[in-house]
N, C-alpha and C positions, 0 to 999 in steps of 0.2 A: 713668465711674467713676474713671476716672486723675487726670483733671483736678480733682473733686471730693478726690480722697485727698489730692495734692499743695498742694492749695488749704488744704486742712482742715492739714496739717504746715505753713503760713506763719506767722508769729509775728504779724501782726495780721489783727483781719477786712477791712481793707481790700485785704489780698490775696486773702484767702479769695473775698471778693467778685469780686475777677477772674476767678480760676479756675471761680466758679461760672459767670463769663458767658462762658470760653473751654467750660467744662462743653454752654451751652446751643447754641452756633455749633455745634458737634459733632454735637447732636440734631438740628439744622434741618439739619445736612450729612446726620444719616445718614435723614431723611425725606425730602431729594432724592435720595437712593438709592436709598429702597426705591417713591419714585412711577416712578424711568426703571425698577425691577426688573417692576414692575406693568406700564409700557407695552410694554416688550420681553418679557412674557409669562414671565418669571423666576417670577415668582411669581403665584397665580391671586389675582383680586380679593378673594375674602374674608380670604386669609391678607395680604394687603399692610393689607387696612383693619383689621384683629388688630393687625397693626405698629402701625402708623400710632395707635392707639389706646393704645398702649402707651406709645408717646412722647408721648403727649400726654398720659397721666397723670406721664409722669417731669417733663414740663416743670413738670407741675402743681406738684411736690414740687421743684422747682427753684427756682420764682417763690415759694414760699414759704419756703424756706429764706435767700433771698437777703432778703426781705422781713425775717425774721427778725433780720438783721443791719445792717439799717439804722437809724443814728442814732436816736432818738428825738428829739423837740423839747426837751423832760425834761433829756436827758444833753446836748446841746447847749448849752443854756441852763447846766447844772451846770458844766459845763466851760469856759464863758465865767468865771463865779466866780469859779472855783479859780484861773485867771491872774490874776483883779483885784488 
């Protein structure tokens, strides 16, 4: 979420965008966390696969936020124009 807020305070979305993908290293860090918490018995299987499911919906809404903020061909092209 830090990474997300920080991202989201940047003045353009091409930073936004990094943050979103320093956002996503983070999730896959803290899903190798919670697989070693699973093999070392931290946590009993169904409550790590609850995790585990969790993050894998946030990713969801991550990849689609990030998606959200990608150029379109549209504004690409409009923006080649407006230099001409």
């Amino acid at each position: 979420m830090a990474n997300i807020a920080e991202g989201q305070g940047r003045l353009t979305h091409g930073e936004f965008r990094q943050f979103l993908g320093y956002s996503k290293g983070s999730l896959t860090e803290l899903e190798t966390e919670l697989l070693i918490c699973r093999n070392l018995n931290y946590l009993s299987e169904q409550e790590a696969d609850e995790l585990l499911m969790r993050c894998d919906a946030v990713s969801r809404l991550v990849n689609g936020l990030l998606q959200s903020l990608k150029p379109s061909v549209e504004d690409s092209a409009e923006k080649r124009e407006t230099r001409n």
